[in-house]
One Martini backbone bead per residue (centre of mass of N, CA, C, O) as a GRO file, in nm:
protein
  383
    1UNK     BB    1   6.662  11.252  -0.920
    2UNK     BB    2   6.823  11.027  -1.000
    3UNK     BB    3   6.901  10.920  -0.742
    4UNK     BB    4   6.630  10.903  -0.603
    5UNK     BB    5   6.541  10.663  -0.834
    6UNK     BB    6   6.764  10.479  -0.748
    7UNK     BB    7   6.743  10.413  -0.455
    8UNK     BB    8   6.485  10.331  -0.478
    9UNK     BB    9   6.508  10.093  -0.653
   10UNK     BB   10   6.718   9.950  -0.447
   11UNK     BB   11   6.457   9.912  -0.216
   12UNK     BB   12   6.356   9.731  -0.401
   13UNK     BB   13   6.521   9.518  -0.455
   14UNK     BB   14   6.538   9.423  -0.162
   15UNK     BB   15   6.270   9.342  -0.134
   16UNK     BB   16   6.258   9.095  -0.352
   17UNK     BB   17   6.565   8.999  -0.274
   18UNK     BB   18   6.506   8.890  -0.021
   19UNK     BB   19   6.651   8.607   0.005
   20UNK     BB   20   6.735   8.303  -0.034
   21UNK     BB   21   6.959   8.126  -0.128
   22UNK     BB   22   7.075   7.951  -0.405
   23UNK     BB   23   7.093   7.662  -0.611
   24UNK     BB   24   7.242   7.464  -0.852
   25UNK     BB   25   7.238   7.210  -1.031
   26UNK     BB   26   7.499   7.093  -0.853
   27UNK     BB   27   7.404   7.100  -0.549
   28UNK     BB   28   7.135   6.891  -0.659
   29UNK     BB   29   7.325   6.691  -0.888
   30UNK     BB   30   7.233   6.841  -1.202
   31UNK     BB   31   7.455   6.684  -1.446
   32UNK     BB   32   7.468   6.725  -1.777
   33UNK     BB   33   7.623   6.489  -1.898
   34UNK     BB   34   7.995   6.403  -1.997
   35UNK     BB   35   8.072   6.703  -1.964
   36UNK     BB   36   8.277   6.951  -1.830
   37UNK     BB   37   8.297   7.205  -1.673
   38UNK     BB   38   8.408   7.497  -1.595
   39UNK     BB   39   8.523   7.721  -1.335
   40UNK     BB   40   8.239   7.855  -1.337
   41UNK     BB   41   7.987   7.747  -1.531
   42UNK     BB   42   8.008   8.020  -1.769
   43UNK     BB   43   8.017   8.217  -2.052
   44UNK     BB   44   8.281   8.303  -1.953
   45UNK     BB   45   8.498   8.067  -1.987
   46UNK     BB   46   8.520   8.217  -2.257
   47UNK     BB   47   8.757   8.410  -2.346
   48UNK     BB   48   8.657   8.745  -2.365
   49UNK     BB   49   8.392   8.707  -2.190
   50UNK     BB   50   8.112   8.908  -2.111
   51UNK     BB   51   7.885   9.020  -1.824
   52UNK     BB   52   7.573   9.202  -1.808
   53UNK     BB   53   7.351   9.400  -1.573
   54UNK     BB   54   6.993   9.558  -1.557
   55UNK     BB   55   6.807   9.641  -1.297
   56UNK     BB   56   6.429   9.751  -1.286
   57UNK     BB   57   6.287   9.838  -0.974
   58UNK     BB   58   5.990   9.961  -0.963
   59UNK     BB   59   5.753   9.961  -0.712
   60UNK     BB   60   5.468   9.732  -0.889
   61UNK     BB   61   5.533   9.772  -1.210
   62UNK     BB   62   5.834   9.706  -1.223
   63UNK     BB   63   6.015   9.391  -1.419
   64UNK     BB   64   6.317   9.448  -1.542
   65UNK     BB   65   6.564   9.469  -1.810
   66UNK     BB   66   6.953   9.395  -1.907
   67UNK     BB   67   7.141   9.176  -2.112
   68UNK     BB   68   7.456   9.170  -2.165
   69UNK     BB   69   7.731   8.982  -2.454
   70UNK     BB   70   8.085   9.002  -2.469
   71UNK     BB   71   8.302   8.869  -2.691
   72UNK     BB   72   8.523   9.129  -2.687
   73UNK     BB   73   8.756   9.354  -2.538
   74UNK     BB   74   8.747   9.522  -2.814
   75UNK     BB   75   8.666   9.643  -3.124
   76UNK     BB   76   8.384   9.462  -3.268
   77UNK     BB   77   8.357   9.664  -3.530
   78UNK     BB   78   8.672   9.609  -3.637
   79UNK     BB   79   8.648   9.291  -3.472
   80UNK     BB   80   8.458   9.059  -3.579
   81UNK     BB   81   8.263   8.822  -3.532
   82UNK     BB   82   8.178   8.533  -3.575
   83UNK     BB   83   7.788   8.468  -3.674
   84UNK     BB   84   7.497   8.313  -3.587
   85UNK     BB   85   7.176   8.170  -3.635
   86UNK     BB   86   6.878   8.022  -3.478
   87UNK     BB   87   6.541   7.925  -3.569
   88UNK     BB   88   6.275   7.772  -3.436
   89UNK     BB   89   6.072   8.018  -3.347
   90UNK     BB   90   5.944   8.343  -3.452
   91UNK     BB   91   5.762   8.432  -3.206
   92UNK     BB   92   5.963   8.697  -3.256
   93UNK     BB   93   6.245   8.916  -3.165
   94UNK     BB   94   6.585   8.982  -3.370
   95UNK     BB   95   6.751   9.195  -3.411
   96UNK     BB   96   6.990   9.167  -3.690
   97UNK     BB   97   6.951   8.850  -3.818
   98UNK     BB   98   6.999   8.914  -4.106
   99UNK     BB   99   7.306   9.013  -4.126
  100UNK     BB  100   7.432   8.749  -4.003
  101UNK     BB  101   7.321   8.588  -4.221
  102UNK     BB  102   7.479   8.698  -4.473
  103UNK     BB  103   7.772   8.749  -4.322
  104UNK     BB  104   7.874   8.637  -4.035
  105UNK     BB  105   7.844   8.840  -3.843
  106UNK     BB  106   7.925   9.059  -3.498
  107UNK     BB  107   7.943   9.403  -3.409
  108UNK     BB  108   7.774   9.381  -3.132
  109UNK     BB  109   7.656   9.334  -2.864
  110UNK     BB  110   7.450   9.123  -2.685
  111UNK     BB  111   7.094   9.199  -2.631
  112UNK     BB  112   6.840   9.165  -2.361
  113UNK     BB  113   6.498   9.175  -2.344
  114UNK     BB  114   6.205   9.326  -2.392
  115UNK     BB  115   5.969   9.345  -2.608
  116UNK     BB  116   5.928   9.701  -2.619
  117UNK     BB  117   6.270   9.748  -2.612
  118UNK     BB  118   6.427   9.666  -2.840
  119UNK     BB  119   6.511   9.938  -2.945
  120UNK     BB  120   6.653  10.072  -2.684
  121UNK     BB  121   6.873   9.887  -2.730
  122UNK     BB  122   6.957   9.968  -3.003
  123UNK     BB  123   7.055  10.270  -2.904
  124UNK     BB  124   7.279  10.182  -2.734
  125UNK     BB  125   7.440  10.025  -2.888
  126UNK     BB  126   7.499  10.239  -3.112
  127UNK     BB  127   7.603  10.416  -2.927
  128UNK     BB  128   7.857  10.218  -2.788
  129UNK     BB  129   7.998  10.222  -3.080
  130UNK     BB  130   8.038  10.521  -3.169
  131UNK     BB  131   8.227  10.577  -2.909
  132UNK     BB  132   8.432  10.408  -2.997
  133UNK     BB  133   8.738  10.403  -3.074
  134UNK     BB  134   8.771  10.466  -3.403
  135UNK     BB  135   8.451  10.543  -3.481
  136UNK     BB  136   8.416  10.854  -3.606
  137UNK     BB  137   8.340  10.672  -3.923
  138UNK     BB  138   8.085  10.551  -3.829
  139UNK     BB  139   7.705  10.492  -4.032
  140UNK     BB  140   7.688  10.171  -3.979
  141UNK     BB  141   7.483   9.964  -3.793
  142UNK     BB  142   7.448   9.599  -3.630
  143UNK     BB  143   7.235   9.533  -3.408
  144UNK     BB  144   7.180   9.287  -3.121
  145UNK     BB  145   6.848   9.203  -3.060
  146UNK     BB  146   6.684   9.017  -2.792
  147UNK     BB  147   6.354   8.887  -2.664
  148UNK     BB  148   6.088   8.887  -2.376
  149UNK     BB  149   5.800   8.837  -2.243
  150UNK     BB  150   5.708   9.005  -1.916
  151UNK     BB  151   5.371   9.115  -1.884
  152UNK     BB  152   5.337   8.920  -1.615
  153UNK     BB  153   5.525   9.152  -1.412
  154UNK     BB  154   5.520   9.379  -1.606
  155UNK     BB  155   5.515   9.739  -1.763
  156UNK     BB  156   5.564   9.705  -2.063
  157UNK     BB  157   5.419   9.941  -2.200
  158UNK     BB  158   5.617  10.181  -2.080
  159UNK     BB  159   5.913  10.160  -2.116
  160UNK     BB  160   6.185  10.170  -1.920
  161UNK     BB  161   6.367  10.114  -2.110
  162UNK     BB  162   6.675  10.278  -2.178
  163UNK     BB  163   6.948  10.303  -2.272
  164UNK     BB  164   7.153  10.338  -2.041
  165UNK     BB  165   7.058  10.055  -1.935
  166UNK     BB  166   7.293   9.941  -2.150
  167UNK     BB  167   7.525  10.120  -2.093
  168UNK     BB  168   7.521  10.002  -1.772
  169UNK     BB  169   7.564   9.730  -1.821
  170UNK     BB  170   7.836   9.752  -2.029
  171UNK     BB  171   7.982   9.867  -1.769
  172UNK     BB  172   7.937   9.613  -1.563
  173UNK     BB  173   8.092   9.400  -1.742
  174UNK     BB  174   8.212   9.058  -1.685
  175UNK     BB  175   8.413   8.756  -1.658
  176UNK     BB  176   8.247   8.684  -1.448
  177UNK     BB  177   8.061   8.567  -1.269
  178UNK     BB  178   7.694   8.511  -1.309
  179UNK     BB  179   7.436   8.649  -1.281
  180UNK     BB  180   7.120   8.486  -1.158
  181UNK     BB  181   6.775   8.491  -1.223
  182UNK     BB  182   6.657   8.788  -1.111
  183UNK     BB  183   6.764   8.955  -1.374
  184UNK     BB  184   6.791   9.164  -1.606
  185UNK     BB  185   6.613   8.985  -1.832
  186UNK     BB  186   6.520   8.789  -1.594
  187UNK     BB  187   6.337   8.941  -1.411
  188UNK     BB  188   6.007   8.887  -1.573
  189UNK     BB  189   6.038   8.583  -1.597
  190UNK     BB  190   5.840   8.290  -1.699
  191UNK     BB  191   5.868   7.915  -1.635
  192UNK     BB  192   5.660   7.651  -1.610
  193UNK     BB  193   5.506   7.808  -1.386
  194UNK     BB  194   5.777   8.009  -1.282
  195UNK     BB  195   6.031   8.125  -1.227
  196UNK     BB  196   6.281   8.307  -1.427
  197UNK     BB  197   6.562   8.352  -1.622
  198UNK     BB  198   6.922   8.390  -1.574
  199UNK     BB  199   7.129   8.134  -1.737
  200UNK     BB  200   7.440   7.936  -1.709
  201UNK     BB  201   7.683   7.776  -1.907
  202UNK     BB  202   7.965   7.480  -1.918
  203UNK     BB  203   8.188   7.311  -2.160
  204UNK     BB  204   8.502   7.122  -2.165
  205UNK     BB  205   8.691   6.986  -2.331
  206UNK     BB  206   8.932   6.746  -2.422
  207UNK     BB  207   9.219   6.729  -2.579
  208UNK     BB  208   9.121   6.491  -2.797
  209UNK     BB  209   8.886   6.746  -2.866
  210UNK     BB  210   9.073   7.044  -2.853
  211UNK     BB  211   9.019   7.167  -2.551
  212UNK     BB  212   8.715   7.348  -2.560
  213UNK     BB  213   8.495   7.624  -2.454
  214UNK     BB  214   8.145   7.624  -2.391
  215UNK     BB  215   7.911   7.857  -2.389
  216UNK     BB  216   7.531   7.930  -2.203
  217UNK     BB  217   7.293   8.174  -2.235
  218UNK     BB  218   6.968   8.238  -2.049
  219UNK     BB  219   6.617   8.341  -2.146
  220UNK     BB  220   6.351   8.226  -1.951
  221UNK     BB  221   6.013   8.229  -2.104
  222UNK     BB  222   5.846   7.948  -2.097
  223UNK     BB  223   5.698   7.617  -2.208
  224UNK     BB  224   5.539   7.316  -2.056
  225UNK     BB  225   5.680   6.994  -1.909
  226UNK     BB  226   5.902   6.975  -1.689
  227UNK     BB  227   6.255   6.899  -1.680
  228UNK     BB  228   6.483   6.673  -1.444
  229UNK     BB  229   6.677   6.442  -1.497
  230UNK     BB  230   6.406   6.289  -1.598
  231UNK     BB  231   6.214   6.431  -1.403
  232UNK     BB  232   5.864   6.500  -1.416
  233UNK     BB  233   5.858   6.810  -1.284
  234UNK     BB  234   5.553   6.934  -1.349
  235UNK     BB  235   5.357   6.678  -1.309
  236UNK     BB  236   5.438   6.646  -0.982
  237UNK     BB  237   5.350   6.961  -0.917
  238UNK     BB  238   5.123   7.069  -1.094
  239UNK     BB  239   5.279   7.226  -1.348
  240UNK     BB  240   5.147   7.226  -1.679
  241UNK     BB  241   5.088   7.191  -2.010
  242UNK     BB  242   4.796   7.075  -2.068
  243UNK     BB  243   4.588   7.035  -1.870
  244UNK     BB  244   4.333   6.795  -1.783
  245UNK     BB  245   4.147   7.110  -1.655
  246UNK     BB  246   3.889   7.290  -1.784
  247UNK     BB  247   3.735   7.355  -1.510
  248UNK     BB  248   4.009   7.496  -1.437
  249UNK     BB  249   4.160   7.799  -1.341
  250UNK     BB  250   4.351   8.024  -1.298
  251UNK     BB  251   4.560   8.133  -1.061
  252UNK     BB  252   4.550   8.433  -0.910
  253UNK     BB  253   4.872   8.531  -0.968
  254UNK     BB  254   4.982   8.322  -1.141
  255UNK     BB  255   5.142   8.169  -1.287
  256UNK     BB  256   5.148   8.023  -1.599
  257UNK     BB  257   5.135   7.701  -1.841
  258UNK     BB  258   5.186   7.780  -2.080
  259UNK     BB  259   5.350   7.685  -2.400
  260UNK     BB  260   5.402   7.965  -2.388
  261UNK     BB  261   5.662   8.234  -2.504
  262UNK     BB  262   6.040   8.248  -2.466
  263UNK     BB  263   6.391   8.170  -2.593
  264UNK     BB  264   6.679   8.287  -2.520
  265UNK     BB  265   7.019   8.223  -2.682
  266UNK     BB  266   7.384   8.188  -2.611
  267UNK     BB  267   7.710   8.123  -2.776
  268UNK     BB  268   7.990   8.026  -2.695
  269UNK     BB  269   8.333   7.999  -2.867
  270UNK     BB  270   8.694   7.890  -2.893
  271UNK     BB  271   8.656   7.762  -3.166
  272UNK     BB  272   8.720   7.750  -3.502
  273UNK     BB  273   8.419   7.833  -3.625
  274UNK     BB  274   8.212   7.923  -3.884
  275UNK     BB  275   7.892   8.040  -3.950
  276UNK     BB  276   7.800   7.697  -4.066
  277UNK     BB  277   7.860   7.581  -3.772
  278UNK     BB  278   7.729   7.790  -3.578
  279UNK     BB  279   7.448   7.740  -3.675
  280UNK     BB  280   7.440   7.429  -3.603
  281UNK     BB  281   7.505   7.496  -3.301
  282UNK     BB  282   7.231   7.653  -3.242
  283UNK     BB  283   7.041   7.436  -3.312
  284UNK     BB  284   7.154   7.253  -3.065
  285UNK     BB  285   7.007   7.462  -2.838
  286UNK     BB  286   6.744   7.415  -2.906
  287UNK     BB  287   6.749   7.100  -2.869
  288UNK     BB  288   6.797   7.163  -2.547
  289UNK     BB  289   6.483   7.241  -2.446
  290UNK     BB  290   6.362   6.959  -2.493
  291UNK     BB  291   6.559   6.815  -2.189
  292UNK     BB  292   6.298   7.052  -2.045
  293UNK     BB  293   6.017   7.011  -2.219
  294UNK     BB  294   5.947   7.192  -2.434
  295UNK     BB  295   5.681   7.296  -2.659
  296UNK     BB  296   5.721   7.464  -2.910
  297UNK     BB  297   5.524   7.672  -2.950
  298UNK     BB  298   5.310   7.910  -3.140
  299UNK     BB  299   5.435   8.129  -2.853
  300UNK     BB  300   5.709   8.034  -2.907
  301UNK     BB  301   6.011   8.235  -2.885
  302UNK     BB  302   6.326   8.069  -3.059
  303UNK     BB  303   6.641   8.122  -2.987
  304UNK     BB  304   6.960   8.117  -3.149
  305UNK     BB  305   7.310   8.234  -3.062
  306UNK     BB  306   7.645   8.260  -3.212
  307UNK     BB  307   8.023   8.239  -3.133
  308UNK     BB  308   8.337   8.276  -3.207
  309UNK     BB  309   8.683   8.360  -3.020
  310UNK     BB  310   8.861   8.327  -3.270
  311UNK     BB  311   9.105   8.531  -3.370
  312UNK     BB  312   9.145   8.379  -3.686
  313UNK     BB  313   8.811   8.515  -3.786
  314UNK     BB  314   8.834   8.745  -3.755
  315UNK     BB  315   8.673   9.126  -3.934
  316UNK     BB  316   8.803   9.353  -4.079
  317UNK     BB  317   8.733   9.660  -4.075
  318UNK     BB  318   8.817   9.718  -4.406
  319UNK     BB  319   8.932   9.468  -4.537
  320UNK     BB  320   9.051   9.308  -4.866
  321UNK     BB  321   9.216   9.077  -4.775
  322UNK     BB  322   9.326   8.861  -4.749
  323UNK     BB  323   9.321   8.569  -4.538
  324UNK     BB  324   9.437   8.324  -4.274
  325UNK     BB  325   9.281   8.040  -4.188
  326UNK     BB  326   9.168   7.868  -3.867
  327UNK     BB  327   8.985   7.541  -3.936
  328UNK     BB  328   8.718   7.343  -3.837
  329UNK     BB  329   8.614   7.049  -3.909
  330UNK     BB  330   8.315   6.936  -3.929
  331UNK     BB  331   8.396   6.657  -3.783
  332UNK     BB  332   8.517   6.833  -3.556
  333UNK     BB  333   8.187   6.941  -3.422
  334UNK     BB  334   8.045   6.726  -3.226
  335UNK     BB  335   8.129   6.787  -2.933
  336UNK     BB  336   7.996   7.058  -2.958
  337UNK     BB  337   7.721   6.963  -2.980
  338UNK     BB  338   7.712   6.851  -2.717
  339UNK     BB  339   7.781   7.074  -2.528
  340UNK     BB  340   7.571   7.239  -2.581
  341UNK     BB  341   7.334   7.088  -2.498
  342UNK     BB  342   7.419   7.046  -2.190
  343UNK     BB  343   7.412   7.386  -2.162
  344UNK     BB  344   7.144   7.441  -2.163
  345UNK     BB  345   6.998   7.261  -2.001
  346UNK     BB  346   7.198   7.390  -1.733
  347UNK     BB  347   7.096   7.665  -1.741
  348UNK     BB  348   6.786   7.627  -1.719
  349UNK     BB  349   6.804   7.503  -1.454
  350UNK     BB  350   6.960   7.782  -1.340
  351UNK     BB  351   6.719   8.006  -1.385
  352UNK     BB  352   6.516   7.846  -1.180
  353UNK     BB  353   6.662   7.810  -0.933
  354UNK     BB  354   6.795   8.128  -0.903
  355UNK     BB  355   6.496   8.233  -0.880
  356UNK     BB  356   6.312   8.461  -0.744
  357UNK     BB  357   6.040   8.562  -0.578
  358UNK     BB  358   5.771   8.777  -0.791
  359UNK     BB  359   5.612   9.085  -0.714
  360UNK     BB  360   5.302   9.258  -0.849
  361UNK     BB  361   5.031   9.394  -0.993
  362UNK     BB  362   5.015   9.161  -1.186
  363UNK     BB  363   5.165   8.915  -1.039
  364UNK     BB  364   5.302   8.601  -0.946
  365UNK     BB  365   5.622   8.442  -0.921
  366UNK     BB  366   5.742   8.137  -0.802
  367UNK     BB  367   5.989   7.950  -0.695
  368UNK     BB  368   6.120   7.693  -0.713
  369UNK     BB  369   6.087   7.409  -0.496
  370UNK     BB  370   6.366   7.287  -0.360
  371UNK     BB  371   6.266   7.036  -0.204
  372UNK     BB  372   6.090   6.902  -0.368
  373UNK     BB  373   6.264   6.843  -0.567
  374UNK     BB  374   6.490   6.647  -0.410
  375UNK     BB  375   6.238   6.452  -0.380
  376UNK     BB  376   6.246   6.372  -0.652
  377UNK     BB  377   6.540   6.323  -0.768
  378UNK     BB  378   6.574   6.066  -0.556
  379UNK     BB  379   6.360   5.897  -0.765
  380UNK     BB  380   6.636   5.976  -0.980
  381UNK     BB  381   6.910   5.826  -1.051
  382UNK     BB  382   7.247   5.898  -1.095
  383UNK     BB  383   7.595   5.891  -1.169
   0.00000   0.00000   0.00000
């Protein structure tokens, strides 16, 4: 019975994204800031870091999944990673983020998930950390999911996400290339009043700059006046929030252009920095949210989570010794947070670009128009 769920479910998905291949934001001029990216442009690029997607259609209204973020490939939580959180707007659920927040540390994969299965997420990261080798007498797990409402495209209320589909996008985990756009948790997601999703992207330093790597994967489900390249266009496309016409209804089954929503934003980096210069960096993925137009509305939660792969910050699950850490100096975190600002604005600008249209019994989010876009960054014209 599971594999004939399966089957129709990869049939749905089939037709739902049976679409052409579609371009991100460097294909078509889109470059932010003035460093350069890595060489996926995306959070895999900071070594030891994995990403996977569970994607669940089903039907005309399951439009849901779950995306796990893997900061290194040993047992994370007998060595811990520093990690921080910064909450721009609380409007959201972050289940774990008072302990990250306590201790500084991160001790499961991240996974983002829909508002209503939070939970499902927690009992999986928690089951797939009791099964790690070493794991047999751990008794307290401290799981980190973060979440954005899709109920806009899903059937949230049945709640169809459940652990399994955590173990298996962990188990789907990889290093490489990471699909954006309708997958995982970004499968119902929708953003300026088009389809949003999965996006990510990465900034390499200068070797006089420490040389370090920063990437940022975003689960875009937010709203404002999109902005891309300095381009107005939410307003040009004639899509954005609080437009002056009381008079006009919202279009039946059309994305809302609501300022209302919320963005999951993960950073990782390998440069040395521990939790009180990450919380700095998530701040700065916020701030780069500002740069695609968000309105940081009252009904938009709005989080990002941060932590460095830096071998030698890494805590020893239960060891009491002094530790000899390699300390980056905060003088020398500002390009680190150029970096931050720049890879999130080019993640949204890719979770945008690659997101093809979704269509459910809930109704309907169109992909972002590619043709109509490149005419109007025409006359934005860019270094």
């Amino acid at each position: 019975m599971r594999q004939l769920a399966l089957g129709l479910a990869l049939l749905a998905t089939s037709a739902v994204f049976a679409q052409p291949e579609r371009p991100r934001a460097r294909d078509i001029g889109l470059a932010p800031g003035v460093f350069a990216p890595g060489p996926l442009n995306a959070i895999t690029d900071v070594s030891g870091v994995s990403v996977g997607h569970a994607t669940l259609i089903e039907g005309d209204n399951v439009r849901t999944g779950v995306t796990v973020i893997v900061p290194h490939a040993g047992n994370l939580f007998q060595d811990k990673v520093p990690g921080a959180v910064f909450v721009g707007n609380a409007f959201g659920k972050l289940a774990g983020s008072t302990q990250v927040e306590e201790l500084g540390t991160i001790e499961t994969p991240i996974a983002l998930t829909n508002t209503l299965s939070v939970g499902a997420a927690m009992d999986g990261l928690v089951r797939w950390t009791l099964d790690q080798p070493g794991n047999q007498d751990v008794r307290s797990v401290n799981a980190l999911v973060g979440e954005t409402n899709d109920s806009g495209l899903n059937d949230i209320r049945g709640q169809h996400v459940r652990p399994q589909h955590v173990l298996d996008a962990l188990k789907s985990a990889t290093n490489g290339a990471v699909p954006e756009g309708s997958v995982g948790a970004g499968t119902g997601t929708q953003a300026f009043g088009w389809k949003g999703g999965i996006g990510t992207a990465s900034r390499k330093l200068a070797a006089n700059q420490g040389g370090y790597t920063l990437g940022v994967i975003v689960q875009s489900n937010y709203g404002g006046v999109l902005t891309m390249g300095g381009a107005p266009v939410g307003q040009l496309l004639g899509r954005y929030a609080y437009q002056p016409r009381p008079d006009r209804q919202p279009q039946q089954g059309v994305a809302s252009t609501s300022g209302d929503g919320s963005c999951m934003i993960v950073v990782a980096t390998d440069a040395p920095i521990d939790a009180r210069d990450l919380k700095r960096l998530a701040a700065r993925a916020i701030f780069g949210l500002a740069r695609t137009g968000s309105s940081y509305s009252n009904g938009s939660g709005d989080f990002a989570i941060a932590f460095s792969t830096a071998p030698d910050l890494r805590t020893r699950f239960g060891s009491a010794a002094p530790q000899v850490r390699t300390l980056l100096p905060t003088d020398a975190a500002s390009p680190l947070f150029q970096a931050a600002l720049e890879a999130t604005e080019e993640a949204v600008y890719n979770s945008l670009l690659k997101a093809t249209s979704v269509t459910s019994r809930w109704g309907t989010a169109e992909a972002l128009p590619i043709d109509r876009l490149r005419e109007i960054l025409k006359g934005y014209p860019r270094p």
